[in-house]
C-alpha positions in Angstrom: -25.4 -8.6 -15.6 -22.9 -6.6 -13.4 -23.4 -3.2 -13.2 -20.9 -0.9 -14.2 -19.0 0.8 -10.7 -18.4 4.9 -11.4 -15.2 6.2 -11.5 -16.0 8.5 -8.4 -16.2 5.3 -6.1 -13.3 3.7 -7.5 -11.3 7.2 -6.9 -12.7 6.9 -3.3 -11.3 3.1 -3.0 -7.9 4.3 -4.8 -7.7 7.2 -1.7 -8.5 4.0 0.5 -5.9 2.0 -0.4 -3.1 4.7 -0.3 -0.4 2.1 1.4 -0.4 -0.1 -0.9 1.9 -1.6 -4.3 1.5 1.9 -5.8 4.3 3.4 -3.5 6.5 1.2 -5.4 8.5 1.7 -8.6 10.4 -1.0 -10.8 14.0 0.4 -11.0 17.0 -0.5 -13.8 20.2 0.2 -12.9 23.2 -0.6 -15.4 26.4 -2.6 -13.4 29.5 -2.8 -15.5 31.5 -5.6 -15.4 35.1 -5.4 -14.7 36.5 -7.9 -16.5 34.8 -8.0 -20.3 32.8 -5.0 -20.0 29.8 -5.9 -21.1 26.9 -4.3 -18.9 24.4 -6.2 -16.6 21.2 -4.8 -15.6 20.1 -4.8 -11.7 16.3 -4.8 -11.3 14.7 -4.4 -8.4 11.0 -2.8 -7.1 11.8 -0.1 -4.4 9.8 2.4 -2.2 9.5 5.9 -5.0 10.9 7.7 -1.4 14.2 5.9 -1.6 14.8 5.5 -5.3 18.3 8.2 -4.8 19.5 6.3 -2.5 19.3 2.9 -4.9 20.9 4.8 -7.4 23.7 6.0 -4.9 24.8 3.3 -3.7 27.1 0.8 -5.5 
């Protein structure tokens, strides 16, 4: 049997890892359509530094 791994060396791992997939954030951003306007949702995984400037733009 495996033995359990503490949470004090998994924090130390976390600390390890610190450029990995946790700097990034799933983002929904509502589009209107011009025509019928119904809405369409843009998803997209961005950097949590530039999540204004994904909301900014159009």
């Amino acid at each position: 049997m495996a033995k359990k791994v503490s949470k004090n060396s998994r924090v130390g791992k976390r600390a390890a890892n610190a450029g990995s997939g946790k700097d990034f954030v799933k983002v929904v951003k509502p589009v209107k359509d011009e025509k019928t306007g119904k809405y369409t949702y843009k998803e997209s995984f961005v950097h949590k530094d530039s999540v204004k400037e994904f909301f900014a733009k159009s």
